[in-house]
C-alpha positions as CSV (number, residue, x, y, z in Angstrom):
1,X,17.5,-11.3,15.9
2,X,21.0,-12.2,16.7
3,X,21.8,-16.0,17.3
4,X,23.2,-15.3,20.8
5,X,19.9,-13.1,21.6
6,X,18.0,-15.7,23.8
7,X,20.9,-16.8,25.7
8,X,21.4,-13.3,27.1
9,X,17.9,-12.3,27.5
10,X,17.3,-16.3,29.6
11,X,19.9,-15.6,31.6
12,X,18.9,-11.8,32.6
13,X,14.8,-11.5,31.3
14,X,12.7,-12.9,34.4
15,X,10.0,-12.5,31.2
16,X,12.3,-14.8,29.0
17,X,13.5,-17.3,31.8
18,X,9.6,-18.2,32.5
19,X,8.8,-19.2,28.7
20,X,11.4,-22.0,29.4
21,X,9.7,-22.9,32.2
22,X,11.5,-21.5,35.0
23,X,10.9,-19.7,37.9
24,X,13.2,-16.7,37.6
25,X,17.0,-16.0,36.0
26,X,19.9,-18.2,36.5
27,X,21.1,-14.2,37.6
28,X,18.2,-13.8,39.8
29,X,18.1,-17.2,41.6
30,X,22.3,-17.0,42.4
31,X,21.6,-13.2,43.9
32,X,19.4,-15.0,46.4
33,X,21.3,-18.2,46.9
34,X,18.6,-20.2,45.4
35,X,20.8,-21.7,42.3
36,X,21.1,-25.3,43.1
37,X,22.8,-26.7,40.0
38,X,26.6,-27.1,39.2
39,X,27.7,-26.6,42.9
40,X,31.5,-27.6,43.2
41,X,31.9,-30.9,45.3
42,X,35.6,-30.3,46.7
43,X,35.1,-34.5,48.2
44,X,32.9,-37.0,47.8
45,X,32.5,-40.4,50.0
46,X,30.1,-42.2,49.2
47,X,26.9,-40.7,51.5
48,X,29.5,-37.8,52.8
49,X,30.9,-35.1,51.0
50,X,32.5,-31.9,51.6
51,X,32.3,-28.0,50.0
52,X,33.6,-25.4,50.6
53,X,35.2,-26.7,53.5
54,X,32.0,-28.4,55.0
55,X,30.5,-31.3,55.7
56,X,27.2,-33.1,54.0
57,X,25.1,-36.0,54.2
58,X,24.7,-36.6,50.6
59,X,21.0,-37.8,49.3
60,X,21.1,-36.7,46.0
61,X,23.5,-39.5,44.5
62,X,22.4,-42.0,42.5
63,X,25.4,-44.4,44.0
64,X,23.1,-46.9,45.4
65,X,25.1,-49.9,46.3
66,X,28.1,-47.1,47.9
67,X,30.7,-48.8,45.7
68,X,32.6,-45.8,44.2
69,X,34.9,-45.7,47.4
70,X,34.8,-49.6,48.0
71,X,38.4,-50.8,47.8
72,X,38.6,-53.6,45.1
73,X,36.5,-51.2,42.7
74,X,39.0,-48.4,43.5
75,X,42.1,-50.8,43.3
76,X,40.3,-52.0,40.2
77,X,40.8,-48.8,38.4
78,X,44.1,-47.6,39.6
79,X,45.4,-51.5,37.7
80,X,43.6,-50.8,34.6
81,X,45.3,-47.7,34.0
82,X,48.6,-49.2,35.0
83,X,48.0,-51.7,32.7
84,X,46.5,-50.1,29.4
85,X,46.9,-46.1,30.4
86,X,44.4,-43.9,30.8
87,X,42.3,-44.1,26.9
88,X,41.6,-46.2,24.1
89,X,41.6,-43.5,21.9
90,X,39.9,-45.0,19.5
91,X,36.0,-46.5,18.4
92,X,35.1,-50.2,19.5
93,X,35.2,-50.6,15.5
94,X,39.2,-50.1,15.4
95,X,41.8,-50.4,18.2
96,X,39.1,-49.4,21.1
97,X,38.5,-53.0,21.8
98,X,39.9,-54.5,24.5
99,X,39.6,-58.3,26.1
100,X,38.2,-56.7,29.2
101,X,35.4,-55.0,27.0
102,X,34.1,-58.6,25.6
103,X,34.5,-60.1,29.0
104,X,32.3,-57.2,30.6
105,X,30.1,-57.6,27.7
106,X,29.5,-61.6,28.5
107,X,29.4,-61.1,32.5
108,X,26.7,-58.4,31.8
109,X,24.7,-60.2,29.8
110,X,24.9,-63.2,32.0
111,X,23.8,-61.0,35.0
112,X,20.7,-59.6,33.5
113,X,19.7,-63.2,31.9
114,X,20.5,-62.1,28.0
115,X,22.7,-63.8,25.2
116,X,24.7,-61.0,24.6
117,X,25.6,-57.2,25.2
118,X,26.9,-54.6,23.9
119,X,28.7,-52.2,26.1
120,X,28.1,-47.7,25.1
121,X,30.4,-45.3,26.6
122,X,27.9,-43.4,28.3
123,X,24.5,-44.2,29.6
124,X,22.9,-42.1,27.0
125,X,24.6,-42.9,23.6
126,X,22.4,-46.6,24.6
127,X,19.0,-45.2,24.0
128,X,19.8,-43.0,21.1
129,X,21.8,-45.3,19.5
130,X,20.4,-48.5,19.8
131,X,16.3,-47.4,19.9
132,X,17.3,-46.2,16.0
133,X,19.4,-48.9,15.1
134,X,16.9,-51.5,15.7
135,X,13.8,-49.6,14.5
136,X,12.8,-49.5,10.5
137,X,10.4,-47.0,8.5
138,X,6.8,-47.5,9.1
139,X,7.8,-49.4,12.4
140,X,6.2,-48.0,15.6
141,X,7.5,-47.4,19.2
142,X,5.1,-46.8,22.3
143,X,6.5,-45.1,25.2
144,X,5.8,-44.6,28.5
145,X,4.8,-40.9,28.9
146,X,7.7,-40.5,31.9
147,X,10.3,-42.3,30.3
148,X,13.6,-40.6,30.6
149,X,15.3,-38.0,28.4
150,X,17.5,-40.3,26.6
151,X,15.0,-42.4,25.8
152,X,12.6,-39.5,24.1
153,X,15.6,-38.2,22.4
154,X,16.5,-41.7,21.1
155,X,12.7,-42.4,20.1
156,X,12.9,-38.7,18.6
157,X,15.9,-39.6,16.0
158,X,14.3,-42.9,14.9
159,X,11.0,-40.7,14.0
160,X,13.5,-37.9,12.0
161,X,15.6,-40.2,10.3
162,X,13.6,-43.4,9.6
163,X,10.2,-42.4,9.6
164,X,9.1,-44.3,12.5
165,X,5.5,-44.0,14.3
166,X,5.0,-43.0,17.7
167,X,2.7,-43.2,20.6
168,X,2.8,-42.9,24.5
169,X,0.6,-43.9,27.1
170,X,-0.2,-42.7,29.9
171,X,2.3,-43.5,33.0
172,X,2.4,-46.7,34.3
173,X,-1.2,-47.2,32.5
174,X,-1.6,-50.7,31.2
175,X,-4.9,-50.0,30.1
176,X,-4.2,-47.2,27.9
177,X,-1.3,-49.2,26.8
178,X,-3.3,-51.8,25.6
179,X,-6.1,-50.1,24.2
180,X,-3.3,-48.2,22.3
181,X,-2.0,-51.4,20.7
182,X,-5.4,-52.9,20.3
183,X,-6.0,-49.9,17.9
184,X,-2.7,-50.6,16.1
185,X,-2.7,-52.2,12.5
186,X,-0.9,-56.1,13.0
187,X,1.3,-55.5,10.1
188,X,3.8,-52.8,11.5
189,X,6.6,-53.9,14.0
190,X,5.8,-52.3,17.6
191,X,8.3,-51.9,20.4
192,X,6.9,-51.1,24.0
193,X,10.1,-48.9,26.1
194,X,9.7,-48.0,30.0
195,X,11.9,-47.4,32.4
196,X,12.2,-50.3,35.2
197,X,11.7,-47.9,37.9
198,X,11.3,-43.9,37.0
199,X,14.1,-41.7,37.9
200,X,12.4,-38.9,39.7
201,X,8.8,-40.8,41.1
202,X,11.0,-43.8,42.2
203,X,8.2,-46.3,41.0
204,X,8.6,-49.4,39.2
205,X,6.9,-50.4,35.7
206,X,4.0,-53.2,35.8
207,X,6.2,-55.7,34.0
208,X,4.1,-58.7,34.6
209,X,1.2,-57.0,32.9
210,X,3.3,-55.0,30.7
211,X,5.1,-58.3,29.1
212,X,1.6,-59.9,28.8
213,X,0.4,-57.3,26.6
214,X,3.3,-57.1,24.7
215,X,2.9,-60.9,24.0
216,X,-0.9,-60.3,23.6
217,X,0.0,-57.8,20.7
218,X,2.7,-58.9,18.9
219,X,5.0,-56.3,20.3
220,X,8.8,-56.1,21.8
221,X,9.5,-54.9,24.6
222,X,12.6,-52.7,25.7
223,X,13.1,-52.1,29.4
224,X,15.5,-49.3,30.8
225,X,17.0,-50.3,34.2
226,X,19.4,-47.5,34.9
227,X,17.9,-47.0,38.2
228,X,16.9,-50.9,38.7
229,X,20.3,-52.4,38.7
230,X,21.5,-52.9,41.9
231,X,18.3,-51.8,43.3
232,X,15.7,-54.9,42.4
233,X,16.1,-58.2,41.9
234,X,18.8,-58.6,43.7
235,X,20.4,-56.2,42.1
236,X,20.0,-57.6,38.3
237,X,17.3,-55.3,38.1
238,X,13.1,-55.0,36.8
239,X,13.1,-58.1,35.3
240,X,14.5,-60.4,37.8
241,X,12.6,-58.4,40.4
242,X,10.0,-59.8,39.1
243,X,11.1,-63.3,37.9
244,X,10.1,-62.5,34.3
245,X,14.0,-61.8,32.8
246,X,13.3,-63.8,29.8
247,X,10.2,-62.0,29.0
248,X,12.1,-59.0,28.2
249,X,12.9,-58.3,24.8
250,X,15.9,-55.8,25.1
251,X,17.5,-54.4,28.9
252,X,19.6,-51.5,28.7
253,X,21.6,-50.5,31.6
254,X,23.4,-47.7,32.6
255,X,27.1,-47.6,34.6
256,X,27.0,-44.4,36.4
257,X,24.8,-45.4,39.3
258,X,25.3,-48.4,41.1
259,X,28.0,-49.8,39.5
260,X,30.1,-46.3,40.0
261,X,31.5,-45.6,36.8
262,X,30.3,-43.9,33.7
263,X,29.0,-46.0,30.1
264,X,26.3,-48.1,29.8
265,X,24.9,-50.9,27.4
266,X,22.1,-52.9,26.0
267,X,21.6,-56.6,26.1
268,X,19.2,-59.5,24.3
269,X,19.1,-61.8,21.9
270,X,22.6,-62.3,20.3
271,X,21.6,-61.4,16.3
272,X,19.8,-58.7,17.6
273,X,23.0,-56.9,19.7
274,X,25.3,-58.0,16.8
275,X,22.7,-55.9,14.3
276,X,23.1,-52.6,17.0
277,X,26.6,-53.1,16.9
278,X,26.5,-52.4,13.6
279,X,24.2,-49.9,12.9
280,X,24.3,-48.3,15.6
281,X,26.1,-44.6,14.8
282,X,26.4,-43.2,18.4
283,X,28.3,-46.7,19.0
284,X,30.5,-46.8,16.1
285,X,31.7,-43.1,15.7
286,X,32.9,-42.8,19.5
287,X,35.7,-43.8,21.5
288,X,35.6,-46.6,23.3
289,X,34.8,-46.9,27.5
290,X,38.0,-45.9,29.0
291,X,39.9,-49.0,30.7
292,X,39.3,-48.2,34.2
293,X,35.6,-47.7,33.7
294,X,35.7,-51.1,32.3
295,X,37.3,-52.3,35.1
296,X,35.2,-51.1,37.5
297,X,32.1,-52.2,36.2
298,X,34.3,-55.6,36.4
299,X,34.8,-55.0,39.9
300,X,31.0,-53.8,40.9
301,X,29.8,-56.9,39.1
302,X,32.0,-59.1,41.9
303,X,31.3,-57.1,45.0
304,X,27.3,-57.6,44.3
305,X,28.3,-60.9,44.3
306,X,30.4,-61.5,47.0
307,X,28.5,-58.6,49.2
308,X,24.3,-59.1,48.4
309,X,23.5,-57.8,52.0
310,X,24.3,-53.9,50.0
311,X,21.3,-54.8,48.0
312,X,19.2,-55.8,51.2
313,X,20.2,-52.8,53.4
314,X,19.5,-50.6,50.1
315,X,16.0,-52.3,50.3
316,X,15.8,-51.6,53.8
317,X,16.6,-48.2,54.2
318,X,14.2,-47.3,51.3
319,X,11.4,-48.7,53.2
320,X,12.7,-47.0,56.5
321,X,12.2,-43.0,54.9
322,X,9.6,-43.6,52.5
323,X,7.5,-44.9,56.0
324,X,8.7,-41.7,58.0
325,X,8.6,-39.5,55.5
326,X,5.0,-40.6,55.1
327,X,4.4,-40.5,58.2
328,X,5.5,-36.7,58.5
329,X,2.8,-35.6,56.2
330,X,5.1,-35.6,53.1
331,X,4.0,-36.3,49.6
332,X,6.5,-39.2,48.4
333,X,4.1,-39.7,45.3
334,X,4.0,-43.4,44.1
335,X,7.9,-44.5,45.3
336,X,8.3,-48.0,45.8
337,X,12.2,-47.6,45.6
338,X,15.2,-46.0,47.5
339,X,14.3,-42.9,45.2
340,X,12.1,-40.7,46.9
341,X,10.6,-37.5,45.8
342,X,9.4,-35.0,48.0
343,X,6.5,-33.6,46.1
344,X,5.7,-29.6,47.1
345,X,4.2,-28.7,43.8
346,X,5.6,-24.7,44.2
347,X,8.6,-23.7,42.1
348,X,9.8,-21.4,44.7
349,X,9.1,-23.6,47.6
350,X,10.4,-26.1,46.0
351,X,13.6,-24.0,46.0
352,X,13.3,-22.4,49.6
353,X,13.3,-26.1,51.1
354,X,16.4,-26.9,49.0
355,X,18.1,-23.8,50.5
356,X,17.2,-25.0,54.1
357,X,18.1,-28.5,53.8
358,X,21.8,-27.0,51.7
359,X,22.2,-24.8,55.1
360,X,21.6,-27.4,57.7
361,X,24.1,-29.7,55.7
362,X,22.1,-32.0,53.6
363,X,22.8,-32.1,50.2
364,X,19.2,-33.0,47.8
365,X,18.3,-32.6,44.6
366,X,15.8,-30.3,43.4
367,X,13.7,-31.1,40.3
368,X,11.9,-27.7,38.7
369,X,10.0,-27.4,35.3
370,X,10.6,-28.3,32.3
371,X,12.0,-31.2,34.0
372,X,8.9,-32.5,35.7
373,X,5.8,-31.0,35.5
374,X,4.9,-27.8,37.6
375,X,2.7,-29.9,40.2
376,X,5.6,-32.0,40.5
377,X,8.0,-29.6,41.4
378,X,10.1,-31.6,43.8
379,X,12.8,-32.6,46.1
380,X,14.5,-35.6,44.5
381,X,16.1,-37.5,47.3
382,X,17.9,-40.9,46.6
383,X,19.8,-42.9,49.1
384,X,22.7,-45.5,49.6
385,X,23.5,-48.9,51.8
386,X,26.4,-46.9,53.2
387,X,24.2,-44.7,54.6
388,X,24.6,-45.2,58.4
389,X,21.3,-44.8,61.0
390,X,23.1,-42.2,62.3
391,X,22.7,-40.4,59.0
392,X,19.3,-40.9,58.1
393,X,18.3,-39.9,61.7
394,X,19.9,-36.6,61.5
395,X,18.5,-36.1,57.6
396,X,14.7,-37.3,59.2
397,X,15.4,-34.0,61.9
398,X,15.9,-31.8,59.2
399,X,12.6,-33.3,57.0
400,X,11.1,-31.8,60.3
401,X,12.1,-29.2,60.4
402,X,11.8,-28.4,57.2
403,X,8.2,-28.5,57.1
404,X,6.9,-26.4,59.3
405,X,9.6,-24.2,57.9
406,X,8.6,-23.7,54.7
407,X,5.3,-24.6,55.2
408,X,5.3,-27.7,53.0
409,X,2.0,-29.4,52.1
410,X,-0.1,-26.2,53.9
């Protein structure tokens, strides 16, 4: 068969398209106005945005804290690349090392209550560089069963090119994560990785009992907080949130949702980051975060500072819709978190109420196999500080109508 074969037949086979999981065709799914991936954003304000000429109340951004329009984050930018231009254009390792990338790297490690960090240029270079990097042969690594893509791809590399053991328990299950390390041998090194809170259920790990089986076991513990920063703890994420930021072994953070840029990086003990930094491939053979990312990462880091009430109205407003939506008869699953999913368990249903909420003006998320499972086909709905009431009154009227609509939940 020819290379290109299965790229023409997923794209035109319904037969083909459903062996990957989906529903029907990218073809078939645009012919019905039922595509809702790689739609062209024309402007975007924080919780508004415009296409094709018309307005939307966005709730499928993961910019919690509303700072990509504030104006010292903007202002921020525009200085940096005054300043230093627009690139780099080189690795960390040779000229891609600026005083503003060691000065982000001490305020960030600072924040989340770490020695040191080492700053990535995107959010998912982190986990696959620095999960290998600090893993060995005949090492093991335990996963959360929902941990996010990244971090399976990065747990994925460490197996393939250093022989390292795996295991995953089941989500959020600290009794099959013990009884999973209880069965272990003592002699191998173990690291535990979740995510601080999950990206598409919006719920938050069980750190407390989580770090005291860790400790219980002889095992690290690596803690994603892409989605906690600026969410918990005041914004400084799962660890703080729950007053246990020492316990935690390694934090890794990502820049593309509350703090409005794009990179990411990991933090902990100093000999520990300095070892990633050097070992660590996806760090070393890429160019550097551009200066106005740095900059506004800078920026963010002084606003949640200067401005905490974003991380309390964030708070607030997440307790406002996960209550109504409740309250409507939706399935929000386990969310504890300004991320709510709306759980409808049908592909095509799934679909249908993205097309209904697109129409009316509300721009969501929708979350289809291979993904999520198939009986978590989803809306994934996420929302901001900036949202006003006015906003999430008007989205609540479409919830409504929505499902009796599409018949959500019957």
């Amino acid at each position: 068969m020819d290379l290109f074969e299965k790229c023409r037949e997923f794209y035109s086979n319904p037969e083909s398209a459903q062996k990957f999981g989906y529903p029907m065709t990218p073809r078939q799914a645009m012919a019905m106005g039922l595509f809702p991936y790689f739609i062209p954003i024309d402007q975007a304000e924080g919780p508004d945005a415009i296409i094709d000429g018309k307005h939307y109340i966005m709730i499928g951004s993961n910019n919690y804290l509303g700072l990509t329009v504030h104006p010292k984050v903007k202002e921020a930018a525009i200085e940096a690349v005054r300043k230093y231009g627009t690139s780099c254009t080189g690795s960390r390792f040779l000229n891609g090392t600026l005083h503003m990338h060691i000065e982000l790297e001490e305020k960030l490690a600072a924040f989340v209550g770490q020695e040191a960090a080492l700053v990535y240029s995107t959010g998912f270079q982190v986990n696959i560089g620095s999960i290998p990097a600090i893993m060995d042969s005949n090492d093991i690594i335990i996963t959360d069963k929902e941990v996010h893509a990244s971090i399976v791809d990065g747990v994925r590399t460490a197996k393939s090119q250093k022989g390292v053991g795996i295991r995953h328990f089941k989500h959020n299950d600290t009794a099959d994560l013990e009884k999973i390390l209880k069965n272990l041998p003592a002699e191998p090194s173990k690291m535990v990785i979740v995510d601080g809170v999950y990206s598409m259920g919006g719920d938050i790990a069980p750190l407390p009992e989580i770090i005291r089986i860790c400790k219980a076991y002889g095992a690290r513990l690596y803690c994603d907080d892409a989605h906690s920063l600026g969410v918990l703890g005041g914004g400084r994420g799962t660890g703080t949130h729950f007053g246990l930021e020492k316990d935690v072994d390694l934090v890794m953070g990502t820049f593309s949702k509350s703090f409005a840029s794009v990179g990411g990086f990991v933090a902990g003990p100093k000999e520990v980051i300095s070892w990633i930094q050097m070992f660590s491939r996806p760090f070393i053979f890429s160019a550097s975060t551009p200066p106005a990312s740095v900059a506004t990462v800078l920026a963010c880091l002084d606003v949640l500072k200067e401005e905490p009430e974003r991380v309390d109205r964030l708070t607030a407003i997440g307790a406002r819709m996960r209550k109504e939506l409740r309250g409507m008869g939706y399935n929000i699953g386990p969310s504890e978190t300004p991320i709510i999913p709306i759980v409808i368990g049908d592909q095509f249903k799934a679909l249908k109420a993205w097309k209904v909420f697109f129409d009316e003006g509300i721009y969501a998320n929708v979350a289809l196999p291979p993904a999520v499972t198939p009986e978590f086909s989803c809306l994934r709905t996420s929302y901001m500080a900036t949202h006003t009431d006015a906003q999430l009154d008007r989205v609540l009227d479409v919830f409504d109508k929505v499902k009796h609509q599409v018949h959500i939940g019957e």
